[in-house]
NUZAFI-709949 format. One record per residue (C-alpha): residue number from 1; residue in three letters; x, z, y. Coordinates in pm, 1 decimal, always signed. Example, Ala and Ser with C-alpha at 12.3 -4.5 7.8 and 13.67 -1.06 7.14 Angstrom:
n 1, res ala, X +1230.0, Z +780.0, Y -450.0 $
n 2, res ser, X +1367.0, Z +714.0, Y -106.0 $
# end
This chain:
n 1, res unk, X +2907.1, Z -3125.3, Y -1216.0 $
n 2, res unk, X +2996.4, Z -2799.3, Y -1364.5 $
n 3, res unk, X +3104.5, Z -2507.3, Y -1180.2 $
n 4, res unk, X +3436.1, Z -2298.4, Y -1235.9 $
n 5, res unk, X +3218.9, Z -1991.2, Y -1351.9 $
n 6, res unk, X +3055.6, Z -2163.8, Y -1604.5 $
n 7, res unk, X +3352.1, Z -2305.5, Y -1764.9 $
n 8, res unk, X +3538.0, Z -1962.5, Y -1730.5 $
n 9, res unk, X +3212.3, Z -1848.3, Y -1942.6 $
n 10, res unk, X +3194.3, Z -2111.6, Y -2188.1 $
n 11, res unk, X +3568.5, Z -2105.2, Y -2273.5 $
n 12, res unk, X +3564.1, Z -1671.0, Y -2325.2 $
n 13, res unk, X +3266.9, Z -1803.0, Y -2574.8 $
n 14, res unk, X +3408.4, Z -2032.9, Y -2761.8 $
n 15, res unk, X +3765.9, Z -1782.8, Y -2770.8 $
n 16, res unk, X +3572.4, Z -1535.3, Y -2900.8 $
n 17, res unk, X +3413.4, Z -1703.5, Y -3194.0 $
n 18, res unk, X +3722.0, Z -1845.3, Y -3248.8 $
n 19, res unk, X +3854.6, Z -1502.7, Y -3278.3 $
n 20, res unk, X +3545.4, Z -1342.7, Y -3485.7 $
n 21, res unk, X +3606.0, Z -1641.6, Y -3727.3 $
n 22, res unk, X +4008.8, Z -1536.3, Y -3747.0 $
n 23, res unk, X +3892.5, Z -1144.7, Y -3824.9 $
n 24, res unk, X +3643.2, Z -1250.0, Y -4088.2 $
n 25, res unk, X +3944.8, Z -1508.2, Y -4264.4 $
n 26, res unk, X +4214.6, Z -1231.9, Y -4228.0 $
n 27, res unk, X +3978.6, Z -929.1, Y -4369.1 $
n 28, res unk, X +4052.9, Z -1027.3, Y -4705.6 $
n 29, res unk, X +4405.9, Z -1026.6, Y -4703.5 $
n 30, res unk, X +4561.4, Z -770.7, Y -4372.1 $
n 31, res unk, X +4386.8, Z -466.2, Y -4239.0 $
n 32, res unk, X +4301.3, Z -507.5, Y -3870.4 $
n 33, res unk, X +4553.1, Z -280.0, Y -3723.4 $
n 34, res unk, X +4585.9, Z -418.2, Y -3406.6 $
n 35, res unk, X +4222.5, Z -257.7, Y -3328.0 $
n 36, res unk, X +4335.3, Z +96.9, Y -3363.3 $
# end
């Protein structure tokens, strides 16, 4: 059994090396702007 606070952490995980990986792919072709 898994509690609701440890899925809420495991899913911001994997979103945000999901989202890392995304940055890395799009530095080559786009500048980030939506940081500024």
């Amino acid at each position: 059994m898994v509690d609701a606070f440890s899925v809420e952490v495991e899913v911001l995980r994997v979103r945000r090396a999901a989202v890392e990986r995304l940055d890395q792919f799009d530095l080559g072709r786009s500048r980030p702007e939506r940081f500024s």
